[in-house]
BALOBA-1460 file (C-alpha; in Angstrom, 3 decimals):
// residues 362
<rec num="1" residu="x" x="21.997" y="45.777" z="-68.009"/>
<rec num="2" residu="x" x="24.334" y="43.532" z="-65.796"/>
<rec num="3" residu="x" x="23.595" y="43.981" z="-62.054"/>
<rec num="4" residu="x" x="24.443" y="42.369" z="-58.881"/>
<rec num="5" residu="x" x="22.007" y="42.864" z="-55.900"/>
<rec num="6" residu="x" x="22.819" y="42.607" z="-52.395"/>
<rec num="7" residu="x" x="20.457" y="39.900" z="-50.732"/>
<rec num="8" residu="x" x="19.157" y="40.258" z="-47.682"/>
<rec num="9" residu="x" x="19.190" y="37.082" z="-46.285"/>
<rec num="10" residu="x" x="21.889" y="35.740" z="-43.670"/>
<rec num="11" residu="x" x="24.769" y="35.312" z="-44.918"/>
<rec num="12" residu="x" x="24.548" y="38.375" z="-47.665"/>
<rec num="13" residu="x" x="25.897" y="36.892" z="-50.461"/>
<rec num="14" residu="x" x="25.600" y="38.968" z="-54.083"/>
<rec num="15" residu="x" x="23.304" y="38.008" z="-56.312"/>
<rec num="16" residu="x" x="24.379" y="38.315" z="-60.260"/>
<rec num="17" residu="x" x="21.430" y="38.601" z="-62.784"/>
<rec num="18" residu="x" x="20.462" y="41.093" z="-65.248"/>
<rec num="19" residu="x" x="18.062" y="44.677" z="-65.174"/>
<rec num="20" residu="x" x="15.419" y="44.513" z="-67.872"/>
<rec num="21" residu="x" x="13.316" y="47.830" z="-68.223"/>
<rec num="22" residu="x" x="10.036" y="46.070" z="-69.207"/>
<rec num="23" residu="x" x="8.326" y="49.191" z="-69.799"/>
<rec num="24" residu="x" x="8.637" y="52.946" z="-69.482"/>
<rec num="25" residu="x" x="9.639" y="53.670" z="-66.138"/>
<rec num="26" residu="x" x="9.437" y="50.253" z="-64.821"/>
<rec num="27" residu="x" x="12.246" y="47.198" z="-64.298"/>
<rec num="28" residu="x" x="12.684" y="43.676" z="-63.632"/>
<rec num="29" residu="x" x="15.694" y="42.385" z="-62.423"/>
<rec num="30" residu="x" x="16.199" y="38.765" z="-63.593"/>
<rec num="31" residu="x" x="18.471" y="36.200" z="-61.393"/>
<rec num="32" residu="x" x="21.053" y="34.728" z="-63.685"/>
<rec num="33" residu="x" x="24.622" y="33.402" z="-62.920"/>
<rec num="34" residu="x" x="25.058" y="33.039" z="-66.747"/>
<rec num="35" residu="x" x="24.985" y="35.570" z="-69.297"/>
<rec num="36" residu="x" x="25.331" y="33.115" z="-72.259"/>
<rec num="37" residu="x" x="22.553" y="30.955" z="-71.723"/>
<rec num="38" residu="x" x="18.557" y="32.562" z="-71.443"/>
<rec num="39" residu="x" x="16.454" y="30.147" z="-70.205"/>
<rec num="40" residu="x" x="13.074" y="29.277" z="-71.840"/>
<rec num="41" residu="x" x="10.860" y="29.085" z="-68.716"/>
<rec num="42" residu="x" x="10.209" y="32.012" z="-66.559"/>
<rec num="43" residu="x" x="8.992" y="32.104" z="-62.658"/>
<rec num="44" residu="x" x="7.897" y="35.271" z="-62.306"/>
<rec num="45" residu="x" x="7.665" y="36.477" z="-58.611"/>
<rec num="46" residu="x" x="5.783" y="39.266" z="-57.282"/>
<rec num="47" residu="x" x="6.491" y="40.668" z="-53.492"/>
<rec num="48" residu="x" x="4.079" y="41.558" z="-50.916"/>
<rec num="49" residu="x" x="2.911" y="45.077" z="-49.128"/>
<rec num="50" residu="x" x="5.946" y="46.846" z="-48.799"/>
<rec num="51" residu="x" x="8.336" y="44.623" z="-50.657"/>
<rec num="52" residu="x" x="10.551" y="45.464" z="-53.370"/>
<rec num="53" residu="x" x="13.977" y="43.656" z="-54.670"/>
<rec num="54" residu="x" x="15.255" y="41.016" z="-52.480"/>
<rec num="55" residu="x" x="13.678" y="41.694" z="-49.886"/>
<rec num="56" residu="x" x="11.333" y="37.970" z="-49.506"/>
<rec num="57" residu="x" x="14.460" y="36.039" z="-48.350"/>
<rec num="58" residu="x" x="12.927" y="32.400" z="-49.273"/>
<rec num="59" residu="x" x="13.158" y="33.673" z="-52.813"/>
<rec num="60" residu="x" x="16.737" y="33.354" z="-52.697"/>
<rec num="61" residu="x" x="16.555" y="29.568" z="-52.015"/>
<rec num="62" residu="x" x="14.311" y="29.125" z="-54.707"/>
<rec num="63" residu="x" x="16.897" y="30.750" z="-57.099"/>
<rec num="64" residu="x" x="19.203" y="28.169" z="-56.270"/>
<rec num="65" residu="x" x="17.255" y="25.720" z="-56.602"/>
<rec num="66" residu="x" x="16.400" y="26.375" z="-60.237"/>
<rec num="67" residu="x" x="20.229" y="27.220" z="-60.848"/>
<rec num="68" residu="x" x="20.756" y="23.872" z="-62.731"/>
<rec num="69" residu="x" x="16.737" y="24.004" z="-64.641"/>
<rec num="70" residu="x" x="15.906" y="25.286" z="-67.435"/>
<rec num="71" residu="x" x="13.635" y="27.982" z="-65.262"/>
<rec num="72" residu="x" x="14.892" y="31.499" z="-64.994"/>
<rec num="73" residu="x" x="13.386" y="33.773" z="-61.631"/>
<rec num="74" residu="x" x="12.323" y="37.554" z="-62.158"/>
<rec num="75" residu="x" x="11.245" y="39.913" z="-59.952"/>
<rec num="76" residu="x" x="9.363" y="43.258" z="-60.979"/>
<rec num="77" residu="x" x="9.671" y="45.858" z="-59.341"/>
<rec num="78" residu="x" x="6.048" y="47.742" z="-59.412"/>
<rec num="79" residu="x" x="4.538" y="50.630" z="-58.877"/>
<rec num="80" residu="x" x="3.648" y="49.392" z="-55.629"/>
<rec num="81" residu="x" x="6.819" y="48.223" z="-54.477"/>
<rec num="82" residu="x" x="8.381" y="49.014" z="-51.383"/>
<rec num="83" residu="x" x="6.293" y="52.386" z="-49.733"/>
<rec num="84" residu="x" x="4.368" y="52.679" z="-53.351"/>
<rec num="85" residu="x" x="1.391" y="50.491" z="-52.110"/>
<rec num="86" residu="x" x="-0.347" y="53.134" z="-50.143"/>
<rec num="87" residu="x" x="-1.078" y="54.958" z="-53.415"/>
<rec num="88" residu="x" x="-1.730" y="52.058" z="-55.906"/>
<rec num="89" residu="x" x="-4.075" y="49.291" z="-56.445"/>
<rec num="90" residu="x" x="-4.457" y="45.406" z="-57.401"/>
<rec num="91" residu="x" x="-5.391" y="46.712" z="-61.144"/>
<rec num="92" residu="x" x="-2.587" y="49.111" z="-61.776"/>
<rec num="93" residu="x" x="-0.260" y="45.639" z="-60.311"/>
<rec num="94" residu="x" x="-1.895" y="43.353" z="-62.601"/>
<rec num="95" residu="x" x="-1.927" y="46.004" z="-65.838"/>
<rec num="96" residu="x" x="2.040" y="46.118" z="-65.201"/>
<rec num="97" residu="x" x="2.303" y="42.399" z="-64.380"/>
<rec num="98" residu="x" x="0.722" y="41.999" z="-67.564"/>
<rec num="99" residu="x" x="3.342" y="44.586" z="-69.281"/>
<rec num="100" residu="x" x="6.201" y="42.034" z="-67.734"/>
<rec num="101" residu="x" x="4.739" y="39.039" z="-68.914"/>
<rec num="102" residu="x" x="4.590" y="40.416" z="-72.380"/>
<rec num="103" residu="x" x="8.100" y="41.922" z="-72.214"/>
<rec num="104" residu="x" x="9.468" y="38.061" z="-71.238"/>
<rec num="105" residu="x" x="7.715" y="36.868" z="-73.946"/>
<rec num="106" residu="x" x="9.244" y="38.684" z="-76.526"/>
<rec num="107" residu="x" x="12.701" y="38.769" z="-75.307"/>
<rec num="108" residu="x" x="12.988" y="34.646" z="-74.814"/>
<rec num="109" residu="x" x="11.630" y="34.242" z="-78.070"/>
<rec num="110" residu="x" x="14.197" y="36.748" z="-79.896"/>
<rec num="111" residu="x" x="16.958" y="35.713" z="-77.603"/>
<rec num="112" residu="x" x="16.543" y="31.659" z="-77.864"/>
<rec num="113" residu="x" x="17.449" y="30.244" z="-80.867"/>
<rec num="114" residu="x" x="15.999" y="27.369" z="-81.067"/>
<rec num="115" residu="x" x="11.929" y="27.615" z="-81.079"/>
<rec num="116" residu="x" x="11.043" y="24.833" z="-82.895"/>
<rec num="117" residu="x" x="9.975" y="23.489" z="-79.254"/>
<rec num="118" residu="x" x="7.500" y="26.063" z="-78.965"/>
<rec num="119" residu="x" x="7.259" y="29.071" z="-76.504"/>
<rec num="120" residu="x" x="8.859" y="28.534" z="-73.100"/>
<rec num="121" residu="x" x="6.783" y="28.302" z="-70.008"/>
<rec num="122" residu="x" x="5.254" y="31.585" z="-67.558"/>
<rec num="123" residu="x" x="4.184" y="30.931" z="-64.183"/>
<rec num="124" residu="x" x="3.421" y="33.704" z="-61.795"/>
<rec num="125" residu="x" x="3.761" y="33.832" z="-57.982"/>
<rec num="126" residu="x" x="3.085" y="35.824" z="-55.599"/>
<rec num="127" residu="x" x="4.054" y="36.522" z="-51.987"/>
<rec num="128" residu="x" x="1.160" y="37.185" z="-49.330"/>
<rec num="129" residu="x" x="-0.213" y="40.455" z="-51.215"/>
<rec num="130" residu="x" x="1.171" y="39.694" z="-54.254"/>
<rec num="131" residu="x" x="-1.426" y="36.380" z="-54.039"/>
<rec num="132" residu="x" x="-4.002" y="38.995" z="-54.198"/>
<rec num="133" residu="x" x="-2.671" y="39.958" z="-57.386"/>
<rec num="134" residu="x" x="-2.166" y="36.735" z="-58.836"/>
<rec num="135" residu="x" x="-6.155" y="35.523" z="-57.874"/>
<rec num="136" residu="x" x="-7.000" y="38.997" z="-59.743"/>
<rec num="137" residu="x" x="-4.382" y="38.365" z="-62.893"/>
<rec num="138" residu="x" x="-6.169" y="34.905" z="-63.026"/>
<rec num="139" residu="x" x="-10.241" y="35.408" z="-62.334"/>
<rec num="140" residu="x" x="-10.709" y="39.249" z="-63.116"/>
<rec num="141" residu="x" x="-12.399" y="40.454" z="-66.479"/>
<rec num="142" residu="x" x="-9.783" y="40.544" z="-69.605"/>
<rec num="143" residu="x" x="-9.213" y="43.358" z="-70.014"/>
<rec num="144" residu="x" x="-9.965" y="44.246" z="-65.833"/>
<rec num="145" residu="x" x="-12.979" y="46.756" z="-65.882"/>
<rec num="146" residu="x" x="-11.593" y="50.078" z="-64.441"/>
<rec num="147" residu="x" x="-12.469" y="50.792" z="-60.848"/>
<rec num="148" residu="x" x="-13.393" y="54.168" z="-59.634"/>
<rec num="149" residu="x" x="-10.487" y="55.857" z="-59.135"/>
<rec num="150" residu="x" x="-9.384" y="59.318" z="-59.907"/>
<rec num="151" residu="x" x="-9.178" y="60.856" z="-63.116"/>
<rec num="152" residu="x" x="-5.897" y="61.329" z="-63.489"/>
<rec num="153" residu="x" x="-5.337" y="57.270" z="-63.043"/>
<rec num="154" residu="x" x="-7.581" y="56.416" z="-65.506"/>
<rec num="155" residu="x" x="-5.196" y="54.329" z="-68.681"/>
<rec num="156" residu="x" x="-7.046" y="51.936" z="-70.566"/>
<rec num="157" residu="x" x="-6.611" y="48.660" z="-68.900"/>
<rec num="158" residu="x" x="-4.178" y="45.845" z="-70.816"/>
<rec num="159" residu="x" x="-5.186" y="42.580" z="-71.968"/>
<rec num="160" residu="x" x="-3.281" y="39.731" z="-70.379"/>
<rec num="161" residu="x" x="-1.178" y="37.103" z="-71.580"/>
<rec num="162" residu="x" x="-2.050" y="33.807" z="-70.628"/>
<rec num="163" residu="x" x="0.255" y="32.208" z="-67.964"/>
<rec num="164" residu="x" x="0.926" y="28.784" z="-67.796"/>
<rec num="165" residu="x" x="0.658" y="28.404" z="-63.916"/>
<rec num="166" residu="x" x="-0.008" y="30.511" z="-60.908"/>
<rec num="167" residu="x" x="1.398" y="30.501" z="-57.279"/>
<rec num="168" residu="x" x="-0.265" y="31.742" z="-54.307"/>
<rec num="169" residu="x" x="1.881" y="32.031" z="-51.041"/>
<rec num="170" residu="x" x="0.600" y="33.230" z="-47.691"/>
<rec num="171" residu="x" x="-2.544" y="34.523" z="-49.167"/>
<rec num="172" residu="x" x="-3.737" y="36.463" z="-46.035"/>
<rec num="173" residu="x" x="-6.583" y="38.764" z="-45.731"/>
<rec num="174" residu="x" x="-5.752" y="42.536" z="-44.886"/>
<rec num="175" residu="x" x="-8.979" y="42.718" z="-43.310"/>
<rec num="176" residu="x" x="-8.901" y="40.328" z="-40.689"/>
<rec num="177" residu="x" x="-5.120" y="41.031" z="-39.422"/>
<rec num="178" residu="x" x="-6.462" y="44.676" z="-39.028"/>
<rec num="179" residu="x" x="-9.131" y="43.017" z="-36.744"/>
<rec num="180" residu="x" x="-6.803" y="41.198" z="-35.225"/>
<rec num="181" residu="x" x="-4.705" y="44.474" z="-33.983"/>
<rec num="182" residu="x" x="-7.825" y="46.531" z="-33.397"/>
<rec num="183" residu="x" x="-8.922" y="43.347" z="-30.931"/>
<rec num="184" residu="x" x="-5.613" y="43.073" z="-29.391"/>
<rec num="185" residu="x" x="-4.912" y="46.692" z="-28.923"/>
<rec num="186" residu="x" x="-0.706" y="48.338" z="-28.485"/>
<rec num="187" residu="x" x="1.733" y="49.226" z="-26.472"/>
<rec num="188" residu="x" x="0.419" y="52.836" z="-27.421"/>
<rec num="189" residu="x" x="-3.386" y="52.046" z="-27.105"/>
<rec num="190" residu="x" x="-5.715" y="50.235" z="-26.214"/>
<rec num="191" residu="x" x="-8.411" y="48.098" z="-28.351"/>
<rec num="192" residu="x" x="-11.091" y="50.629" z="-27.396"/>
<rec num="193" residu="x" x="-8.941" y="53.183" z="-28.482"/>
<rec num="194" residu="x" x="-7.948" y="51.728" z="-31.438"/>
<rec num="195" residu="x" x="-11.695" y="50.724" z="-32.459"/>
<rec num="196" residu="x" x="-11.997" y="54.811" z="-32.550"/>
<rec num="197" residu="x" x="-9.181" y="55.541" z="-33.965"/>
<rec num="198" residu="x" x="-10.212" y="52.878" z="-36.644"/>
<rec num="199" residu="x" x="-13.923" y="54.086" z="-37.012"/>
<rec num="200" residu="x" x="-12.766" y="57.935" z="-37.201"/>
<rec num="201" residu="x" x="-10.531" y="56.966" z="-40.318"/>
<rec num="202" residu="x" x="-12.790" y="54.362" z="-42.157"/>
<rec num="203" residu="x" x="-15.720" y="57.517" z="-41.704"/>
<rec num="204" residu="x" x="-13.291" y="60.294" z="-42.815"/>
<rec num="205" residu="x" x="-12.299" y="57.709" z="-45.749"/>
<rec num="206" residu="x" x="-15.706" y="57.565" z="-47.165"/>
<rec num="207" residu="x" x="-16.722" y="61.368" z="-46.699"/>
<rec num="208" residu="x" x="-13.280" y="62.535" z="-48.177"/>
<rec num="209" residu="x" x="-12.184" y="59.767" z="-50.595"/>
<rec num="210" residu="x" x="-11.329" y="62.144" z="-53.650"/>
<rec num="211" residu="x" x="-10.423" y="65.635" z="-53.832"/>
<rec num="212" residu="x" x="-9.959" y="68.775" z="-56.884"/>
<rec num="213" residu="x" x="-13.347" y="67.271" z="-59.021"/>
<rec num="214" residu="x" x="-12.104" y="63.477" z="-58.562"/>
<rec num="215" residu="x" x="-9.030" y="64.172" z="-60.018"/>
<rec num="216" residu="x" x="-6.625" y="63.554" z="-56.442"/>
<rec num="217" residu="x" x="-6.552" y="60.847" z="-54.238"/>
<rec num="218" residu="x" x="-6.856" y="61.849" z="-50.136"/>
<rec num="219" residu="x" x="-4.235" y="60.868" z="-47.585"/>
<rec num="220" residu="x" x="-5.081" y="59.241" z="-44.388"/>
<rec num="221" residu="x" x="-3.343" y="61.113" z="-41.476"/>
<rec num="222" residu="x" x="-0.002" y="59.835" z="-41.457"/>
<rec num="223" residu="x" x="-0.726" y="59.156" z="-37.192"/>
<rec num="224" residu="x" x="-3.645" y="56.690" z="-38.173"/>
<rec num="225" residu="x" x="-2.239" y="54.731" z="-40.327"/>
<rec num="226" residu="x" x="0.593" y="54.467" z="-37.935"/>
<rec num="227" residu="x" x="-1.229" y="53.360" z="-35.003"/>
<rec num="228" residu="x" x="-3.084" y="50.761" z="-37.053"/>
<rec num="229" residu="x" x="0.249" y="49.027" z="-37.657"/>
<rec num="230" residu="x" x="1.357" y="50.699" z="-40.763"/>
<rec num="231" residu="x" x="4.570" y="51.733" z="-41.386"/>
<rec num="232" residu="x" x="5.052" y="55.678" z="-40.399"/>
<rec num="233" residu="x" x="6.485" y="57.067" z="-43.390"/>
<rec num="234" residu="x" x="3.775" y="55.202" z="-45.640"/>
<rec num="235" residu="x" x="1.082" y="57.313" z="-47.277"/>
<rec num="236" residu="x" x="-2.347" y="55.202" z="-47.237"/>
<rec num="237" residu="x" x="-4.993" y="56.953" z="-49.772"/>
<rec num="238" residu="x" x="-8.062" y="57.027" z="-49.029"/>
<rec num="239" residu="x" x="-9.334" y="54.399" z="-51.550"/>
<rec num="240" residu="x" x="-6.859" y="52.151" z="-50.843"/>
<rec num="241" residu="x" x="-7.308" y="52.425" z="-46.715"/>
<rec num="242" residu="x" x="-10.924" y="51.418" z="-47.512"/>
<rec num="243" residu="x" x="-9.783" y="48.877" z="-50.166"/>
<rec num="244" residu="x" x="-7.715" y="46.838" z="-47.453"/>
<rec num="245" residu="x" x="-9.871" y="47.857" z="-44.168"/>
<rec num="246" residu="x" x="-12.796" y="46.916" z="-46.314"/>
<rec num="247" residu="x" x="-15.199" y="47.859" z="-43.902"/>
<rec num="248" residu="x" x="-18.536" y="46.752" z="-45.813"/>
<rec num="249" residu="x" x="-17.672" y="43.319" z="-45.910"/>
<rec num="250" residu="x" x="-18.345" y="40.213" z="-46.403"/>
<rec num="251" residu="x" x="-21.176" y="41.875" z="-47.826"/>
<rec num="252" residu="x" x="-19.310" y="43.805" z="-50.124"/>
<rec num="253" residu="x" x="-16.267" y="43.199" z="-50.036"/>
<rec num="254" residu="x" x="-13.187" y="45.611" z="-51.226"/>
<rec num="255" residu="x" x="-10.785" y="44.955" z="-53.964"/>
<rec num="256" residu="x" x="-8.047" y="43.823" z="-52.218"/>
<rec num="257" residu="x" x="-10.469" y="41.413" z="-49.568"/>
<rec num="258" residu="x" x="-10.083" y="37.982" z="-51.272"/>
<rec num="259" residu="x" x="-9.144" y="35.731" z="-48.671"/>
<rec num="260" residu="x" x="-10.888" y="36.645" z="-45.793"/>
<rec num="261" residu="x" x="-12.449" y="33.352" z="-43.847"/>
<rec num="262" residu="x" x="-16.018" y="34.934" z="-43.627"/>
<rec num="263" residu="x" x="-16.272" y="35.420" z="-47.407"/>
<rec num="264" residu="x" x="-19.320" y="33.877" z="-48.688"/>
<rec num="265" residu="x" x="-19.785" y="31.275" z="-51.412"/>
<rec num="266" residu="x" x="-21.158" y="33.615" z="-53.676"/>
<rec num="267" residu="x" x="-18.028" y="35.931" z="-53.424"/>
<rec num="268" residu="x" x="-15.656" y="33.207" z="-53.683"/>
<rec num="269" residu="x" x="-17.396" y="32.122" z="-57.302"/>
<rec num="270" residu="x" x="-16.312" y="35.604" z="-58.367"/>
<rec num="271" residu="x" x="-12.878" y="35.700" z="-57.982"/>
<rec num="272" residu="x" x="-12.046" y="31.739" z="-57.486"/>
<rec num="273" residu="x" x="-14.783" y="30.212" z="-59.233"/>
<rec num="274" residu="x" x="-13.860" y="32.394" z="-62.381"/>
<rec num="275" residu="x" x="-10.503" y="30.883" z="-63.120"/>
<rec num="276" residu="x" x="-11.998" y="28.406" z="-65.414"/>
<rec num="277" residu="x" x="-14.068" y="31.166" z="-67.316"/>
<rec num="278" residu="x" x="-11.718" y="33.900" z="-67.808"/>
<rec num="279" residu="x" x="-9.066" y="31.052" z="-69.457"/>
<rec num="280" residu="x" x="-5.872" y="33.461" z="-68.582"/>
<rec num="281" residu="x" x="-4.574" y="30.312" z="-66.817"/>
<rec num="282" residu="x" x="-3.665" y="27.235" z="-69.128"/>
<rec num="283" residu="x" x="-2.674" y="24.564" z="-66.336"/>
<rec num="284" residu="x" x="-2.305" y="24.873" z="-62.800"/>
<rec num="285" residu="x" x="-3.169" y="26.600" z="-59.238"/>
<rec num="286" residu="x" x="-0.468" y="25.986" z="-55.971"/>
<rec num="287" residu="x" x="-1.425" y="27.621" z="-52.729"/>
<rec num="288" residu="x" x="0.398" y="27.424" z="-49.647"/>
<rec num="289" residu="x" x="-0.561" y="28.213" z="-46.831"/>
<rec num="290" residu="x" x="2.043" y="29.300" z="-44.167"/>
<rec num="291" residu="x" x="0.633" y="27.141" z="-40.593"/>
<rec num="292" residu="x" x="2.057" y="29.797" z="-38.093"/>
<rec num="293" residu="x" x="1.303" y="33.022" z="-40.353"/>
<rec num="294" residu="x" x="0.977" y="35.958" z="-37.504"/>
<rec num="295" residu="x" x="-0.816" y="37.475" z="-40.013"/>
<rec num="296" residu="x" x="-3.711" y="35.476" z="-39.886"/>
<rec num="297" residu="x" x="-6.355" y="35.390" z="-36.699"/>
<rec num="298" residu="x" x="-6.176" y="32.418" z="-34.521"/>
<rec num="299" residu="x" x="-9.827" y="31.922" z="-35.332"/>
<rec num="300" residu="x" x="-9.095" y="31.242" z="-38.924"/>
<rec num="301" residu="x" x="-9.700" y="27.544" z="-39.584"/>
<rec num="302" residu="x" x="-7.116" y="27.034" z="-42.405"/>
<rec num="303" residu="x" x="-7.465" y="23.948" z="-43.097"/>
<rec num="304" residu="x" x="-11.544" y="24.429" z="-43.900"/>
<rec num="305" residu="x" x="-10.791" y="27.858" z="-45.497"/>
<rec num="306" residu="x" x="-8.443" y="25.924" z="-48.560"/>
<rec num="307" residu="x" x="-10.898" y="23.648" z="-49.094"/>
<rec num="308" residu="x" x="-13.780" y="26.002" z="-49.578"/>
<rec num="309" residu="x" x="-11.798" y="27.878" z="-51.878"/>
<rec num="310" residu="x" x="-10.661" y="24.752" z="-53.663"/>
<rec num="311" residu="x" x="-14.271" y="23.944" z="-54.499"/>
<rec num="312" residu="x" x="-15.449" y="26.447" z="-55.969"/>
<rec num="313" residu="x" x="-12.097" y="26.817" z="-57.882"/>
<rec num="314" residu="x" x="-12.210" y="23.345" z="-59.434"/>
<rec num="315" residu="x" x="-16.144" y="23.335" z="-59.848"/>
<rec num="316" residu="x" x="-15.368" y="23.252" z="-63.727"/>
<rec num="317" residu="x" x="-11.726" y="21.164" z="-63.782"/>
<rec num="318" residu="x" x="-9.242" y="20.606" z="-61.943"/>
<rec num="319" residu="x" x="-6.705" y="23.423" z="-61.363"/>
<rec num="320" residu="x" x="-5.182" y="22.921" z="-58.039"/>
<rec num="321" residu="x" x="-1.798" y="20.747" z="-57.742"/>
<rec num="322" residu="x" x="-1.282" y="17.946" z="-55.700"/>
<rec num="323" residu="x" x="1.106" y="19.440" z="-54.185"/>
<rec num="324" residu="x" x="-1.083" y="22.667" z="-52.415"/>
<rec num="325" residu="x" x="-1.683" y="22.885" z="-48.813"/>
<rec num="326" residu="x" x="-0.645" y="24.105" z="-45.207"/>
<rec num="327" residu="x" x="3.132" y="24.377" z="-44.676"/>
<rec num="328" residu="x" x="3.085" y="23.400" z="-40.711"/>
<rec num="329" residu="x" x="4.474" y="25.466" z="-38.481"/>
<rec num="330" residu="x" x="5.689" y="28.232" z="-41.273"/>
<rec num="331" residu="x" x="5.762" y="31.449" z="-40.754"/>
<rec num="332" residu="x" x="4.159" y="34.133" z="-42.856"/>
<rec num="333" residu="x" x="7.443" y="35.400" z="-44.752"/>
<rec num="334" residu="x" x="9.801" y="32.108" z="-43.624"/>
<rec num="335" residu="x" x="12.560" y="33.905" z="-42.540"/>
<rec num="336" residu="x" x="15.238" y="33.189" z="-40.199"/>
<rec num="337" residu="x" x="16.880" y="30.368" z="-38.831"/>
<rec num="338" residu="x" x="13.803" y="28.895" z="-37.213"/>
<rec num="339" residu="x" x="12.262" y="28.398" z="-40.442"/>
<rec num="340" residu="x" x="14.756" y="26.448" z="-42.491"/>
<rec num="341" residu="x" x="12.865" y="22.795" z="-42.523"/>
<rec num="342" residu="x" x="10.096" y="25.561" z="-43.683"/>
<rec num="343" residu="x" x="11.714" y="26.818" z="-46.405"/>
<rec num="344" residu="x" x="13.101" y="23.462" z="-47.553"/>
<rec num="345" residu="x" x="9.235" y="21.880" z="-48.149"/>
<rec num="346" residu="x" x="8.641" y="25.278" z="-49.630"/>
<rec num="347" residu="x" x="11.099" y="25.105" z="-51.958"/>
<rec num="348" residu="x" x="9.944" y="21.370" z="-53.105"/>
<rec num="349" residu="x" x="6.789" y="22.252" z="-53.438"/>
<rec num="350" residu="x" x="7.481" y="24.918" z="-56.045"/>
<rec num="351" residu="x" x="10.150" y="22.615" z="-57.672"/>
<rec num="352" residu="x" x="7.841" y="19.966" z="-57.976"/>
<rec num="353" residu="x" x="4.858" y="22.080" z="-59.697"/>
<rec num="354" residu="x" x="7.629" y="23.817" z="-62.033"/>
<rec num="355" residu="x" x="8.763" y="20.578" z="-63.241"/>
<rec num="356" residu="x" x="5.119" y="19.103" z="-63.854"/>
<rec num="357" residu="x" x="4.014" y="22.317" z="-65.386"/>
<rec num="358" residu="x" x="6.997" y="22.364" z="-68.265"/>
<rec num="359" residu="x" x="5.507" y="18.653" z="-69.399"/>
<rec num="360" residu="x" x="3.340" y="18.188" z="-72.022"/>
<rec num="361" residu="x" x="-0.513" y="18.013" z="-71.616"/>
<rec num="362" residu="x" x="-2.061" y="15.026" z="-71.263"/>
């Protein structure tokens, strides 16, 4: 299906492409200016809390970017998407990112002719929670092993494809920017009150996480979430409140706390240090890291937290490119006019990683 989306960035210019339904009930819109021409290589981009199509303006630059490449951009729309996240999870994203990769595969190969060069390239990126669901794509168990959830949410998992490379930007940790708020306080209340107001949820979480014989998910009251800094007409369930709030850790840390800065070395082997060992990723790692991310705590040290987690994720071999690191004084989503020397390293970052990951291994 032949589309044109309206882009939210300034000025709103149209953006032509085409709608693929990937599965049942699920699309991807692909950025094309062409409809004679598919492209062998795929960047496949997946949006952060809240997100949904076109709404990450940098992505837009990146498009154009790629315009004249041989590297076509799509952009699922999941489950999750836009007000979806309150009642999903990292392993329903990654089961459907794993449906999208599969779908791309099959139509370049039936729609390229010639394929005597061999498959075309898949890299995956993801914007600040969409990271977390590239690190689990990359380093969970293949097929993922099904989290308690309720019983009506319980489809086998899929095996994922392989991906050729894997882009993490503004990988933030939930945790920490609701510490951040709870420590800072509102215009509405104060950090005391917000503490309670946090507590009171986190304990009615755990008593009430499931209801009708595990087969329903709870709702956090619509007020709470609200005065934590969620948006008002979001519904947060239960298990995915204490998934993101992830009030046990570091100790035990939730599914969705991956990047928090207290995160011991231990923890960080089982999600970074098991990109080598699961083998889902067949070249290379970028992260960037957005310098003047409100979402992250002042306290974070960035610069120490990249290296610990490059460590432990090249223990085995090297995965991380050259050209992963802090993007100074960029913000957490890069938009606006402040940000366009931002945007512009951003963009040749990604460029530059594309084009080493479409040569040949060494």
């Amino acid at each position: 299906m032949h589309v044109r989306i309206q882009s939210t960035a300034t000025p709103k210019t149209p953006c032509p492409g085409i709608l693929h339904e990937y599965a049942e009930r699920l699309v991807a819109f692909e950025y094309s200016s062409s409809t004679n021409h598919t492209k062998p290589h795929t960047l496949l981009f997946i949006a952060g809390l809240g997100d949904g199509l076109g709404t990450v303006d940098y992505l837009t630059d990146i498009v154009a970017a790629l315009e004249d490449t041989e590297w076509s951009v799509f952009s699922p729309i999941l489950s999750s998407a836009y007000g979806g996240w309150g009642m999903s999870g990292l392993g329903k994203d990654i089961d459907e990112i794993a449906q999208c990769v599969q779908y791309i595969e099959r139509y370049k190969h039936a729609s390229i002719a010639d394929t005597a060069a061999g498959p075309g390239k898949i890299v995956i990126m993801g914007h600040s929670t969409g990271s977390q669901d590239v690190m689990q794509y990359i380093s969970a168990p293949n097929p993922r092993h099904p989290h308690s959830r309720p019983k009506l949410d319980r489809a086998p998992p899929i095996v994922r494809p392989q991906v050729d490379g894997a882009i993490m930007q503004a990988p933030v940790s939930d945790r920490q920017a609701i510490q951040s708020v709870l420590k800072e306080g509102s215009d509405r209340h104060s950090p005391e009150d917000m503490q309670k107001i946090y507590d009171d949820a986190v304990a009615r979480a755990r008593r009430h996480t499931f209801e009708e014989y595990d087969g329903l998910d709870t709702i956090i009251p619509l007020p709470v979430t609200a005065s934590i800094g969620y948006p008002e007409t979001t519904a947060v369930s239960s298990r995915r409140f204490l998934s993101l709030a992830s009030p046990d850790s570091p100790g035990a840390p939730g599914e969705d706390d991956l990047f928090s800065s207290d995160l011991g070395d231990e923890r960080l082997k089982k999600t970074f240090g098991m990109v080598h060992g699961r083998g889902v990723l067949r070249s290379s790692l970028l992260v960037l890291y957005s310098g003047k991310d409100h979402s992250v705590p002042p306290w974070v040290e960035k610069g120490v937290l990249l290296w610990r987690w490059r460590r432990v994720t090249d223990s085995e071999r090297v995965y991380w490119h050259d050209q992963s690191g802090i993007i100074p004084g960029a913000s957490h989503t890069l938009s606006g006019p402040h940000q366009v020397e931002q945007r512009r390293v951003l963009v040749h970052k990604v460029t530059r990683f594309l084009s080493d990951i479409e040569l040949p291994p060494e």
